[in-house]
PDB file of N, CA, C and O in Angstrom:
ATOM      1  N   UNK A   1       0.850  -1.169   0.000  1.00  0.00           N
ATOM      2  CA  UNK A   1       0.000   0.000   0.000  1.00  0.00           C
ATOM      3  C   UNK A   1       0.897   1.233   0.000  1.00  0.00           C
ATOM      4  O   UNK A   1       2.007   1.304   0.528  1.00  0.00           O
ATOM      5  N   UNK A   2       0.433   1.935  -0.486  1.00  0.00           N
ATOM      6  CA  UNK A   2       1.495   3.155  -1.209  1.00  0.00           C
ATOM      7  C   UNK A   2       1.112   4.637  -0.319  1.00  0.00           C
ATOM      8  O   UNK A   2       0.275   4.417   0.557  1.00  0.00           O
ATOM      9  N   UNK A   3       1.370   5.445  -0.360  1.00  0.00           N
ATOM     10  CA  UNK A   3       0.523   7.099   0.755  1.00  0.00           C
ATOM     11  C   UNK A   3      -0.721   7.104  -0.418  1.00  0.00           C
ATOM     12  O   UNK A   3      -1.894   6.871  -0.126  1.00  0.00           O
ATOM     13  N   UNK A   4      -0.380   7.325  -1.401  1.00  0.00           N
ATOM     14  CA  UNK A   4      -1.622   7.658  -2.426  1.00  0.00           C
ATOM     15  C   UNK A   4      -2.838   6.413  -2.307  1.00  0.00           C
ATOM     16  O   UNK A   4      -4.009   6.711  -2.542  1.00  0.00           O
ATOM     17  N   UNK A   5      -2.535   5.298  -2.005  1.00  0.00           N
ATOM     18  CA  UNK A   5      -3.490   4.583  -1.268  1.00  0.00           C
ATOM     19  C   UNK A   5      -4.122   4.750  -0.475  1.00  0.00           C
ATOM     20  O   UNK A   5      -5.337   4.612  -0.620  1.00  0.00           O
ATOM     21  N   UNK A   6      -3.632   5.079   0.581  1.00  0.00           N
ATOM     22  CA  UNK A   6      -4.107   5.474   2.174  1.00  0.00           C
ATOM     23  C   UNK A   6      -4.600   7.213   1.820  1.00  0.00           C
ATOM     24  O   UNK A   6      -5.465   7.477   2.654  1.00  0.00           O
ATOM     25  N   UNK A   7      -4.408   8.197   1.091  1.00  0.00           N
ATOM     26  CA  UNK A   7      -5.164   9.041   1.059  1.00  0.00           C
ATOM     27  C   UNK A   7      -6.451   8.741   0.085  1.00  0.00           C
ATOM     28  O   UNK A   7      -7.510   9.357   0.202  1.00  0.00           O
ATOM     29  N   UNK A   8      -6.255   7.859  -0.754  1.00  0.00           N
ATOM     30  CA  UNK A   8      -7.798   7.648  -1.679  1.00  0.00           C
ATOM     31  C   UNK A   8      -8.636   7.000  -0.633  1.00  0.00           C
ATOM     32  O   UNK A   8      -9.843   7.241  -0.626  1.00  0.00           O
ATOM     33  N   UNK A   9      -8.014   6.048   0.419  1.00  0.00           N
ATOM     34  CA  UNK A   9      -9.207   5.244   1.140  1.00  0.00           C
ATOM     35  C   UNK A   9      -9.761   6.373   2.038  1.00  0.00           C
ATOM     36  O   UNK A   9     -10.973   6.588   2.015  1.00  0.00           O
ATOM     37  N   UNK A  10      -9.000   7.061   2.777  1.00  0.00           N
ATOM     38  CA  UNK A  10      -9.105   8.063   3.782  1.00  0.00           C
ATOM     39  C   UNK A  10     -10.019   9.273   3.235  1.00  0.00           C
ATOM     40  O   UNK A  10     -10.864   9.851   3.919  1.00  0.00           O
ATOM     41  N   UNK A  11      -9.676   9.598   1.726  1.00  0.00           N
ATOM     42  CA  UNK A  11     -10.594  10.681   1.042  1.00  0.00           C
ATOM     43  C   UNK A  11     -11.818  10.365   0.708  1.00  0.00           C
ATOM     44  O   UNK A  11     -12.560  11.239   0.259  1.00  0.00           O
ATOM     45  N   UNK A  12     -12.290   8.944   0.881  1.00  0.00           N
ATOM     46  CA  UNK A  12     -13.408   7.953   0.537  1.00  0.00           C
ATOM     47  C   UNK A  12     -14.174   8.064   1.488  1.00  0.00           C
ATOM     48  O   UNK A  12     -15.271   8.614   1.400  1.00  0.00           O
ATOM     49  N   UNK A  13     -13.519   7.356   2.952  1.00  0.00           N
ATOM     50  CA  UNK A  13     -14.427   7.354   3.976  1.00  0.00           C
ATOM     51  C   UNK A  13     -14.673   8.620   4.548  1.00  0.00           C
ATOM     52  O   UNK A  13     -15.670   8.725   5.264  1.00  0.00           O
ATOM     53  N   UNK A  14     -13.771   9.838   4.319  1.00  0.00           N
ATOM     54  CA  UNK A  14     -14.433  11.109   4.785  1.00  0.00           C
ATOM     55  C   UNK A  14     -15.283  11.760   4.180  1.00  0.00           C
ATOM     56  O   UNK A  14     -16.175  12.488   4.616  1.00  0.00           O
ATOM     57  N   UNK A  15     -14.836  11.338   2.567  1.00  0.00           N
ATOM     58  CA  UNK A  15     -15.851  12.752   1.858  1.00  0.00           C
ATOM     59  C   UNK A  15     -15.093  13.685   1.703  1.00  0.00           C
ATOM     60  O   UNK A  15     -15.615  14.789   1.548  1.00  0.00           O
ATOM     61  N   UNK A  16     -13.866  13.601   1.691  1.00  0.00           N
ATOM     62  CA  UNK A  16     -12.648  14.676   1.340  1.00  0.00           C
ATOM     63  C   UNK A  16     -12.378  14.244   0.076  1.00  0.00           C
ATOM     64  O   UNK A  16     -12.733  13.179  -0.431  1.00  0.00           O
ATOM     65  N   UNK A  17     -11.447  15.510  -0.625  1.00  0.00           N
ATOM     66  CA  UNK A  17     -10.574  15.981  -1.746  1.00  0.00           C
ATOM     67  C   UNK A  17      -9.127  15.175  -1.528  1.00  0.00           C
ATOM     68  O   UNK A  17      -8.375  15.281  -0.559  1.00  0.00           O
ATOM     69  N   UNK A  18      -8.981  14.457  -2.543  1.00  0.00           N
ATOM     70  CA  UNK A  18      -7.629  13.531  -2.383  1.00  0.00           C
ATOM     71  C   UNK A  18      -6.283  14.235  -1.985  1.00  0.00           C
ATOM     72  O   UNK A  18      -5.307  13.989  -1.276  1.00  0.00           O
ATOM     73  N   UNK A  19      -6.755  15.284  -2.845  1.00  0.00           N
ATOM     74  CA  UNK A  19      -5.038  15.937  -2.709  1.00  0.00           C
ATOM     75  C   UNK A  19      -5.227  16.858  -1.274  1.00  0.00           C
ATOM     76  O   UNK A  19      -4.165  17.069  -0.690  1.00  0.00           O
ATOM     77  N   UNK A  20      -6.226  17.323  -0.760  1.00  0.00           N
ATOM     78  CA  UNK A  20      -6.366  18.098   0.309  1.00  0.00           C
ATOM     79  C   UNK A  20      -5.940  16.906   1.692  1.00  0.00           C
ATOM     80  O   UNK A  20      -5.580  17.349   2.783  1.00  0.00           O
ATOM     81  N   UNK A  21      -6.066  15.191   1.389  1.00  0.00           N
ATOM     82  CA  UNK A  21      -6.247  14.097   2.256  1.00  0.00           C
ATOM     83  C   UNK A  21      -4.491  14.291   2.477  1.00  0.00           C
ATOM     84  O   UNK A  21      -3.817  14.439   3.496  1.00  0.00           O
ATOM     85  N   UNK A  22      -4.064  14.199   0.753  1.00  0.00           N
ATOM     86  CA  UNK A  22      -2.856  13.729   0.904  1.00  0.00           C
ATOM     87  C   UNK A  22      -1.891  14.967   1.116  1.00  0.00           C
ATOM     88  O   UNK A  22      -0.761  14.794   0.659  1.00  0.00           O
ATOM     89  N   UNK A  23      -2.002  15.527   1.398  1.00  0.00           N
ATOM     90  CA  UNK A  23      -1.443  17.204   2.254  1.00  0.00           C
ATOM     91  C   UNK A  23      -0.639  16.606   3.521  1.00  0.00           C
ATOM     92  O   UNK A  23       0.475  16.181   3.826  1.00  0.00           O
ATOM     93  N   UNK A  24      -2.636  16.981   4.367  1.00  0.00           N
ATOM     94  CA  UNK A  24      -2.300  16.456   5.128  1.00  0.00           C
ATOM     95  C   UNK A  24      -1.472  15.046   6.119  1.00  0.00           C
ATOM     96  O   UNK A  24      -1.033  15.094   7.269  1.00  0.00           O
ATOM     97  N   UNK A  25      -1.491  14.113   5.341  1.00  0.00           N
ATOM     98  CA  UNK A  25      -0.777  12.848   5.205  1.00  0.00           C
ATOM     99  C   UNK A  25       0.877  13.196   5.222  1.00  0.00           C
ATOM    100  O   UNK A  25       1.618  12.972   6.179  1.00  0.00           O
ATOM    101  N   UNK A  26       1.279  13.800   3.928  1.00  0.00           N
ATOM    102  CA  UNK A  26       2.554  14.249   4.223  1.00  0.00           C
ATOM    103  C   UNK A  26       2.925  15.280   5.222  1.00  0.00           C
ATOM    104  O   UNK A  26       4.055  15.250   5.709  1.00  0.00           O
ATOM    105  N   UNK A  27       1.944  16.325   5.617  1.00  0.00           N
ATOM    106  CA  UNK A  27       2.198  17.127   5.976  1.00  0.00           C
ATOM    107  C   UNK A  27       2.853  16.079   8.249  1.00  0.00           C
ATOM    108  O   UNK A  27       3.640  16.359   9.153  1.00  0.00           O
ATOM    109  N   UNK A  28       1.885  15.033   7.968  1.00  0.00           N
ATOM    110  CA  UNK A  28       1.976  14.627   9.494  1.00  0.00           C
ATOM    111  C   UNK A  28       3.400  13.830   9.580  1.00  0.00           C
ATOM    112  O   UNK A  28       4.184  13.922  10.525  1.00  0.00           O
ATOM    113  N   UNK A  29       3.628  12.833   8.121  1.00  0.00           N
ATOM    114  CA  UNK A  29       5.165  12.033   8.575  1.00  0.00           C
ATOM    115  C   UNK A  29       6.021  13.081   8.257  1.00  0.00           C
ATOM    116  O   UNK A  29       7.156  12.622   8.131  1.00  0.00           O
ATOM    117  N   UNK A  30       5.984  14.629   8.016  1.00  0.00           N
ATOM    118  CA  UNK A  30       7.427  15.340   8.004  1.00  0.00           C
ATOM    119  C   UNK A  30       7.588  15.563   9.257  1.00  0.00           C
ATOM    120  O   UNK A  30       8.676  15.456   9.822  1.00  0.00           O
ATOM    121  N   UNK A  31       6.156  16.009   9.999  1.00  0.00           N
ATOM    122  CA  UNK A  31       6.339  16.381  11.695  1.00  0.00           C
ATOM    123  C   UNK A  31       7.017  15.268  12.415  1.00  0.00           C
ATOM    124  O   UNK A  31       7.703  15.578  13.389  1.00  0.00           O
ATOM    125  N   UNK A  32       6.920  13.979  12.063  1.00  0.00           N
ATOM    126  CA  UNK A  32       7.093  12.652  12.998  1.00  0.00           C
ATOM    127  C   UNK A  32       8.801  12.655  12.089  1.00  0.00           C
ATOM    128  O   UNK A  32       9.633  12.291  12.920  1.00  0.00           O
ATOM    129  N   UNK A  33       9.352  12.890  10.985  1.00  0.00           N
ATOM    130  CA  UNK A  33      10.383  12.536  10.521  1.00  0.00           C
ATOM    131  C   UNK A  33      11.342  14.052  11.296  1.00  0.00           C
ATOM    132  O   UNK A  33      12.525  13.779  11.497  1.00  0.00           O
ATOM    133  N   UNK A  34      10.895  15.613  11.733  1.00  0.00           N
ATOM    134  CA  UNK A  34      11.347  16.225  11.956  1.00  0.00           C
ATOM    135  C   UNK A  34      11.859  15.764  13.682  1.00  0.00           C
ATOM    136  O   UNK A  34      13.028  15.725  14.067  1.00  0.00           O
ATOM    137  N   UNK A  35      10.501  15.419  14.606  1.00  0.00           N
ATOM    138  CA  UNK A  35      10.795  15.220  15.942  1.00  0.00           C
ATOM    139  C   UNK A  35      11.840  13.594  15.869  1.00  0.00           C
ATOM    140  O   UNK A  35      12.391  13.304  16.930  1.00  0.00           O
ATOM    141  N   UNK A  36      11.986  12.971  15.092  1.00  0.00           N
ATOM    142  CA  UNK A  36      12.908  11.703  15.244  1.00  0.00           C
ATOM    143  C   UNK A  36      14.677  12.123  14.825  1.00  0.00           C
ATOM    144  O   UNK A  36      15.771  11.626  15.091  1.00  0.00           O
ATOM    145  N   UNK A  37      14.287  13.063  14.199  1.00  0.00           N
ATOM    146  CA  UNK A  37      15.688  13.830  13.989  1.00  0.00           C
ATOM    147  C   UNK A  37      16.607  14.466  14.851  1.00  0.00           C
ATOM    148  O   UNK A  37      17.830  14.539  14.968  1.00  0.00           O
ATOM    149  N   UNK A  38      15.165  15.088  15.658  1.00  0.00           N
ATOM    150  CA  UNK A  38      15.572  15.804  17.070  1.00  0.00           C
ATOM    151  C   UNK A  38      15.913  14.477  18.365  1.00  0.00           C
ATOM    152  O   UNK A  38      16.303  14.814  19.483  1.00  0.00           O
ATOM    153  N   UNK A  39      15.737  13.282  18.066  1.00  0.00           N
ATOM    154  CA  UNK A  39      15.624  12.512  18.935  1.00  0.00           C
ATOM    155  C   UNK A  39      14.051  12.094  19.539  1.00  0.00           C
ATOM    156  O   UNK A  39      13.933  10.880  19.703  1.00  0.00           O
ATOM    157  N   UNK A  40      13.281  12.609  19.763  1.00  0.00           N
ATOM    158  CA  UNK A  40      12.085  12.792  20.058  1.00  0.00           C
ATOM    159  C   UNK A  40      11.587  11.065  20.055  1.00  0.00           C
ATOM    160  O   UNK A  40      11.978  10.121  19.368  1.00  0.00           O
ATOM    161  N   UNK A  41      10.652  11.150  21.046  1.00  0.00           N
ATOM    162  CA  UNK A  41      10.305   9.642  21.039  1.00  0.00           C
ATOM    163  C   UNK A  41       8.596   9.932  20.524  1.00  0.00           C
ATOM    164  O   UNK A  41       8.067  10.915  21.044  1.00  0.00           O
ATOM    165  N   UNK A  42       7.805   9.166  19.602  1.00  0.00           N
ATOM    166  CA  UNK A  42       6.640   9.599  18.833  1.00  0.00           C
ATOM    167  C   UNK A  42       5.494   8.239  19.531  1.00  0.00           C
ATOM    168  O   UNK A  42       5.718   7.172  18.959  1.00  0.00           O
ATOM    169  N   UNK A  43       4.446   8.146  20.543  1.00  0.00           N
ATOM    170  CA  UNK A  43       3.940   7.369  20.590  1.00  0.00           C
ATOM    171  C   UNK A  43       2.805   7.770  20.143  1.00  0.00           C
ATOM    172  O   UNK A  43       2.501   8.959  20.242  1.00  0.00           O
ATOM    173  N   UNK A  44       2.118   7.019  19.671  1.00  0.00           N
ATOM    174  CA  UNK A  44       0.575   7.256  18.628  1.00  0.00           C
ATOM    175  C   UNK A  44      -0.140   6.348  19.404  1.00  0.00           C
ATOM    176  O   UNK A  44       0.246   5.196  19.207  1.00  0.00           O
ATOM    177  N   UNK A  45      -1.225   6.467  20.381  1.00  0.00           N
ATOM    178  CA  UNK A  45      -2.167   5.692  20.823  1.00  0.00           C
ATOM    179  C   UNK A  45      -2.424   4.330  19.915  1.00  0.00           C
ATOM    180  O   UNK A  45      -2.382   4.514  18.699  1.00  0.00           O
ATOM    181  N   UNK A  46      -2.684   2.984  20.379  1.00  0.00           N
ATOM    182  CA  UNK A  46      -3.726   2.137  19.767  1.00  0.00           C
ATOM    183  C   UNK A  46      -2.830   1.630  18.888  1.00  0.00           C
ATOM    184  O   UNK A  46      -2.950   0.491  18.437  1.00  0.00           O
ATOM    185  N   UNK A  47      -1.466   2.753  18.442  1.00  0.00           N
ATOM    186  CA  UNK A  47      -1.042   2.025  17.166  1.00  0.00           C
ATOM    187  C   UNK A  47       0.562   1.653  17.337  1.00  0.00           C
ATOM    188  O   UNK A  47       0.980   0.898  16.459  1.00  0.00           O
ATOM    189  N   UNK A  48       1.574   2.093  18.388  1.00  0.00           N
ATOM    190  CA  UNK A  48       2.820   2.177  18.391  1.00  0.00           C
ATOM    191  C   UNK A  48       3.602   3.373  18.741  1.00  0.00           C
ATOM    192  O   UNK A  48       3.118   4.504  18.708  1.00  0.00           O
ATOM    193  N   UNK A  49       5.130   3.047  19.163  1.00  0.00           N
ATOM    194  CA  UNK A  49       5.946   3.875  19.526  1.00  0.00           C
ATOM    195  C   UNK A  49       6.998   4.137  18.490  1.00  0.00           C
ATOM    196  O   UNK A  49       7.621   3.161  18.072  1.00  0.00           O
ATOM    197  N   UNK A  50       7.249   5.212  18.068  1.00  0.00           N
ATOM    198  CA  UNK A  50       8.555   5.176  16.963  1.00  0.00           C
ATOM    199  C   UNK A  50      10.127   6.150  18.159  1.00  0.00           C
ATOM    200  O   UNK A  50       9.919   6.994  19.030  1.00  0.00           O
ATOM    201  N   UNK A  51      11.243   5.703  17.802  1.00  0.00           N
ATOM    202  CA  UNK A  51      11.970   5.861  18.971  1.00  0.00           C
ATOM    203  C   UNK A  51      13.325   6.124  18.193  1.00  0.00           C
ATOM    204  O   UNK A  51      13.422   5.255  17.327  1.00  0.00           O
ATOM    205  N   UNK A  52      14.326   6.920  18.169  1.00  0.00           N
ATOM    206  CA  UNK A  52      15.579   6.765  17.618  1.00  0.00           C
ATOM    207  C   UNK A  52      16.357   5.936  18.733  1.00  0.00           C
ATOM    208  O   UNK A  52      16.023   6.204  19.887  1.00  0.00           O
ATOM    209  N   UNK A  53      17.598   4.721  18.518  1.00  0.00           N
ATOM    210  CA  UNK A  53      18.218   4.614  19.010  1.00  0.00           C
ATOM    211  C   UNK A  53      19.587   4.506  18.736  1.00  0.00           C
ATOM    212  O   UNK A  53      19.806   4.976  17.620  1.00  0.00           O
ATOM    213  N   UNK A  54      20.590   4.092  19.272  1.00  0.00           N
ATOM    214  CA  UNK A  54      21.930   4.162  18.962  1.00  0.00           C
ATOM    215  C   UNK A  54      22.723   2.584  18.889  1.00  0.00           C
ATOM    216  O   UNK A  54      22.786   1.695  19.737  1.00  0.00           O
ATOM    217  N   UNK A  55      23.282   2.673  17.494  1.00  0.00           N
ATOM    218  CA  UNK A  55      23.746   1.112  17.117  1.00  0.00           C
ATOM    219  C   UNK A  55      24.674   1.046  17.351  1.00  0.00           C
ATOM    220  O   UNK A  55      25.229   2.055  16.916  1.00  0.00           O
ATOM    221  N   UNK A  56      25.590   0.202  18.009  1.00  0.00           N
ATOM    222  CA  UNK A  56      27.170   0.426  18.533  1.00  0.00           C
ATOM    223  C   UNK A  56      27.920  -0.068  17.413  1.00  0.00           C
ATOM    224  O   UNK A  56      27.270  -0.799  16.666  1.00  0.00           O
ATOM    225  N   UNK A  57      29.279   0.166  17.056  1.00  0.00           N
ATOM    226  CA  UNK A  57      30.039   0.384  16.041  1.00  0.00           C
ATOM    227  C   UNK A  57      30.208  -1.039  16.507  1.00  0.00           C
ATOM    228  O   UNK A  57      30.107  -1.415  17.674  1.00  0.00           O
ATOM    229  N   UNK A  58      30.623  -2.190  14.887  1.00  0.00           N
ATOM    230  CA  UNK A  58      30.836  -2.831  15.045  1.00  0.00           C
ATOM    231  C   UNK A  58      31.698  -3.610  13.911  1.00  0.00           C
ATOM    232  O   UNK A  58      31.707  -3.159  12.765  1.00  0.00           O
ATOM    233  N   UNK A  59      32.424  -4.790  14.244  1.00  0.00           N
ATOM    234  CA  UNK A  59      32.992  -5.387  12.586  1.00  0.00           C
ATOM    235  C   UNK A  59      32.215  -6.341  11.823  1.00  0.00           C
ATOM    236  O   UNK A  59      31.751  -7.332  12.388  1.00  0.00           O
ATOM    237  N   UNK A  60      31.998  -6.085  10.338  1.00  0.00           N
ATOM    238  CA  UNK A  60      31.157  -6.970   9.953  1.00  0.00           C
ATOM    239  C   UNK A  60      32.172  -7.633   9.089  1.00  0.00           C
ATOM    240  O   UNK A  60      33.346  -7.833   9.400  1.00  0.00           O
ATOM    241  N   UNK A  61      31.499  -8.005   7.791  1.00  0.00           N
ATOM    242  CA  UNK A  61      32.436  -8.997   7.351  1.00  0.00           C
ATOM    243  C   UNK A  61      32.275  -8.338   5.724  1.00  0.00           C
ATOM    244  O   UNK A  61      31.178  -7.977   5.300  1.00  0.00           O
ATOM    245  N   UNK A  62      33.206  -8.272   5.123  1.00  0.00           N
ATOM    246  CA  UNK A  62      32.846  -8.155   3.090  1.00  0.00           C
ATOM    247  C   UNK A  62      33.161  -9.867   2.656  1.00  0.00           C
ATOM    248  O   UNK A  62      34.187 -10.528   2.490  1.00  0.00           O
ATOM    249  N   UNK A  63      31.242 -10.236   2.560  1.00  0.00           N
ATOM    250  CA  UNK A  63      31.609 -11.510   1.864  1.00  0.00           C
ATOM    251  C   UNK A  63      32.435 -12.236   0.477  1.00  0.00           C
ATOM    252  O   UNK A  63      32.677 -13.429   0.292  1.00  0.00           O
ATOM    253  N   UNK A  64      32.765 -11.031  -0.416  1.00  0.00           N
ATOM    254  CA  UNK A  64      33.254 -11.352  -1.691  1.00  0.00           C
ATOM    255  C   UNK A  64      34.830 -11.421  -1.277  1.00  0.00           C
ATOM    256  O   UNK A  64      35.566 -12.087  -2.005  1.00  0.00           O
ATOM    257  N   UNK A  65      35.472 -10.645   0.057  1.00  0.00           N
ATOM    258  CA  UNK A  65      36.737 -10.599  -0.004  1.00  0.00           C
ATOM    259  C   UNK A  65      37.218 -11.568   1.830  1.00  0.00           C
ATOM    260  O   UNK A  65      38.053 -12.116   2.551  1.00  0.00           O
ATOM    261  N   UNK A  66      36.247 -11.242   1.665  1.00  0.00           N
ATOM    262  CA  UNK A  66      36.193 -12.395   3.378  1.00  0.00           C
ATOM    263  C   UNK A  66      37.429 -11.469   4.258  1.00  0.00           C
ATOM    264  O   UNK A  66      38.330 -11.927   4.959  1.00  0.00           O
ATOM    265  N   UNK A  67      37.146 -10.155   3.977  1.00  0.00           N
ATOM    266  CA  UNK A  67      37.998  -9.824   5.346  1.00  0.00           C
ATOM    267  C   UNK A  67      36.748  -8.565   6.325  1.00  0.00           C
ATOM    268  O   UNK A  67      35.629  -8.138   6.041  1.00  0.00           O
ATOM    269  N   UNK A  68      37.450  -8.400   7.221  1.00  0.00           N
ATOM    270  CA  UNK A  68      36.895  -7.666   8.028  1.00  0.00           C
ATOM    271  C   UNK A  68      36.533  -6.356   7.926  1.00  0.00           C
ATOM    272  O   UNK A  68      37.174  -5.598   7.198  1.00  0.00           O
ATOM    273  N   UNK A  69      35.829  -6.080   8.397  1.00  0.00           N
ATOM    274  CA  UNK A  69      34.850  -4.245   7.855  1.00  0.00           C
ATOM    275  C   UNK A  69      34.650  -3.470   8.989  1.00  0.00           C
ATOM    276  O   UNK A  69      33.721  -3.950   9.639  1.00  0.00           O
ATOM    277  N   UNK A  70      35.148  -2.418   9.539  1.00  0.00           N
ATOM    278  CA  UNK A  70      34.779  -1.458  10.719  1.00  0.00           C
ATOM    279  C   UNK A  70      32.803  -1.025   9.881  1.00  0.00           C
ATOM    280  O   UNK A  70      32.456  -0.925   8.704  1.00  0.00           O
ATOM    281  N   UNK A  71      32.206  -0.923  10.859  1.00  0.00           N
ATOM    282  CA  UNK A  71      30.978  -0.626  11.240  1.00  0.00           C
ATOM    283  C   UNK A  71      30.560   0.297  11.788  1.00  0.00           C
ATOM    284  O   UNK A  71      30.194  -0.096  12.895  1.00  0.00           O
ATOM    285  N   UNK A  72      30.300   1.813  11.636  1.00  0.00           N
ATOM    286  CA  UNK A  72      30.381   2.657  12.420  1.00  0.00           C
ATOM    287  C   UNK A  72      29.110   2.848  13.237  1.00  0.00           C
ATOM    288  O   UNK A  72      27.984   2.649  12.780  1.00  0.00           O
ATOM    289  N   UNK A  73      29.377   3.259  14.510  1.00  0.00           N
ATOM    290  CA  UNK A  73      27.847   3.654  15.422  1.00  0.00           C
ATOM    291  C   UNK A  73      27.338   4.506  14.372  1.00  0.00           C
ATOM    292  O   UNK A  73      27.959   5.275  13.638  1.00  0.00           O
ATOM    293  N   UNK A  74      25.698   4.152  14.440  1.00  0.00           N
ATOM    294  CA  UNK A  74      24.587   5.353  13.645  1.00  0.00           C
ATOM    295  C   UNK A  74      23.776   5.268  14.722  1.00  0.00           C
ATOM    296  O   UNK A  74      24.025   4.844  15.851  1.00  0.00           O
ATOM    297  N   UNK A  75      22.649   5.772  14.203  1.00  0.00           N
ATOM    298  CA  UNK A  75      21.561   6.501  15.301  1.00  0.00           C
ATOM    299  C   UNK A  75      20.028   5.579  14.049  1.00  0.00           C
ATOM    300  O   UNK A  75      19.917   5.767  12.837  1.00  0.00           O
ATOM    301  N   UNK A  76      19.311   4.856  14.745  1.00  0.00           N
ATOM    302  CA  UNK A  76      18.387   3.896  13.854  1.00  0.00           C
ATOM    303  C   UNK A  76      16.828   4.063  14.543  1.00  0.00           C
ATOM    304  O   UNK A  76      16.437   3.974  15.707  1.00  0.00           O
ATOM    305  N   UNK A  77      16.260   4.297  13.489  1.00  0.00           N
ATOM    306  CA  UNK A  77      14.615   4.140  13.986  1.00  0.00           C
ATOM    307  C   UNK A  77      13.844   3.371  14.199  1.00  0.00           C
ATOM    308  O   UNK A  77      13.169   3.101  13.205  1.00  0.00           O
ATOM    309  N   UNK A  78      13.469   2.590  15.494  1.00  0.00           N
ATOM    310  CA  UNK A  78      13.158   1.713  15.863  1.00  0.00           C
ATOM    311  C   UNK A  78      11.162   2.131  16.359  1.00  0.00           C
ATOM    312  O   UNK A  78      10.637   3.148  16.812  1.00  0.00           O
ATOM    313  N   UNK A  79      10.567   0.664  15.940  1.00  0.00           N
ATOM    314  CA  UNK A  79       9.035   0.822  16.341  1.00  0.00           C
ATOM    315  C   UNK A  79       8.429  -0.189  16.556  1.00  0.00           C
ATOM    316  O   UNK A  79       8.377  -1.224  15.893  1.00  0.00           O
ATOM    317  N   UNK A  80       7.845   0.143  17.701  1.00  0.00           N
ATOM    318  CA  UNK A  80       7.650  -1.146  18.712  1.00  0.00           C
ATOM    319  C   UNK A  80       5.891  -0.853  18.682  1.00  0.00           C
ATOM    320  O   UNK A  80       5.240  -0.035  19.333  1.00  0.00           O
ATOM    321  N   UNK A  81       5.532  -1.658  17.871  1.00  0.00           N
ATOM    322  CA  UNK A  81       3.465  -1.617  17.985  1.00  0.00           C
ATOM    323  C   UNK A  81       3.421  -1.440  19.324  1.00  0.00           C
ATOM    324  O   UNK A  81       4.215  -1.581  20.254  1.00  0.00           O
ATOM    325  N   UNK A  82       2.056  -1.022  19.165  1.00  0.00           N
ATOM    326  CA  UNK A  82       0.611  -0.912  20.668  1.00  0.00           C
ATOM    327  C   UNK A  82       0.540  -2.186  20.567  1.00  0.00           C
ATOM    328  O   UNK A  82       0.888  -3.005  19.716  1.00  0.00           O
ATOM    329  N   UNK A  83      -0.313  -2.261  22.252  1.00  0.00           N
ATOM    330  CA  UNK A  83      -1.252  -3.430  22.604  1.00  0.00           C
ATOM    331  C   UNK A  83      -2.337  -3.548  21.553  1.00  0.00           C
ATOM    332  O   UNK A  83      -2.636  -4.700  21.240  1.00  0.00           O
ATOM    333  N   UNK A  84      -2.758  -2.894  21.159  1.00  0.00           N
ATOM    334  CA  UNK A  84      -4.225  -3.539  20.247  1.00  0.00           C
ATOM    335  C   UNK A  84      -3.731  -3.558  18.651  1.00  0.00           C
ATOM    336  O   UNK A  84      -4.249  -4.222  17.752  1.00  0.00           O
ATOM    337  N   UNK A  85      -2.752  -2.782  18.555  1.00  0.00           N
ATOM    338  CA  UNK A  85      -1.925  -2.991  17.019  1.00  0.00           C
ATOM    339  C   UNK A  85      -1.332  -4.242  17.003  1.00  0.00           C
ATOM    340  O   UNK A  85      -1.072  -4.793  15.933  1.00  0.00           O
ATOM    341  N   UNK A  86      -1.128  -4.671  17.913  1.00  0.00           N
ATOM    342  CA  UNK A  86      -0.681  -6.454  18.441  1.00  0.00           C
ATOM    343  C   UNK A  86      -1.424  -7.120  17.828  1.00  0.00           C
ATOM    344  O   UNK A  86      -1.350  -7.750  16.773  1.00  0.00           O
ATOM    345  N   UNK A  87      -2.618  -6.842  19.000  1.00  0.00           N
ATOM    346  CA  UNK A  87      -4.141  -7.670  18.906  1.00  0.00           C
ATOM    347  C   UNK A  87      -4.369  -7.436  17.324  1.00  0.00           C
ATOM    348  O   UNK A  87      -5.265  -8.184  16.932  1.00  0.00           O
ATOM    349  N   UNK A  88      -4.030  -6.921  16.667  1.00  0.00           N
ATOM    350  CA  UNK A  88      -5.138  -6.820  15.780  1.00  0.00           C
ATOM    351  C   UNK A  88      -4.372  -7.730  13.849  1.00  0.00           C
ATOM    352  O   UNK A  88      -4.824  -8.005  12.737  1.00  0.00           O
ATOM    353  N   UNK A  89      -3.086  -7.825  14.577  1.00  0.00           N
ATOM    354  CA  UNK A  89      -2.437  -8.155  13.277  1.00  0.00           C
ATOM    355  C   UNK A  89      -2.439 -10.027  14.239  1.00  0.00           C
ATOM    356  O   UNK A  89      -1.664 -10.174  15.184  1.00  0.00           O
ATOM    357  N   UNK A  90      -3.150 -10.930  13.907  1.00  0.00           N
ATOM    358  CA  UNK A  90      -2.869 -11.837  14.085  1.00  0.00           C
ATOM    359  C   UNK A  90      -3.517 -13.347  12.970  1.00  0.00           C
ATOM    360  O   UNK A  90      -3.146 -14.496  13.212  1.00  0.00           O
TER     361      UNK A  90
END
């Protein structure tokens, strides 16, 4: 399912203008992509927590040359569903 999906269903069941749906749509994951930047932890009732955390530097491997690879710490977006977003995917 694509955003332009989720604003045609969303512009359907409201009775809204697609492109006015899908505004707003982008307009909400820049706010959630701006506060995860800042660190910001994003919990959305019913549906999940989105959280930045920190990956520790590590060695991996280059399989074509089989030697060893430094790994540097990054900072990764992690999201952990709700209780009923649980319940509901089963």
């Amino acid at each position: 399912m694509t955003k332009k999906d989720i604003a045609l269903r969303v512009a359907q069941d409201l009775g809204e203008k697609q492109t006015r749906v899908k505004r707003v749509i982008q307009k909400t994951l820049d706010v959630i992509a701006e506060a995860l930047e800042k660190g910001e932890r994003i919990e959305i009732r019913n549906f999940g927590v989105f959280k930045v955390k920190m990956r520790k530097a590590r060695v991996g491997r280059n399989p074509r040359a089989n030697v060893p690879v430094p790994v540097p710490a990054r900072r990764i977006v992690v999201f952990k569903p709700g209780f009923y977003f649980r319940q509901n995917i089963k």
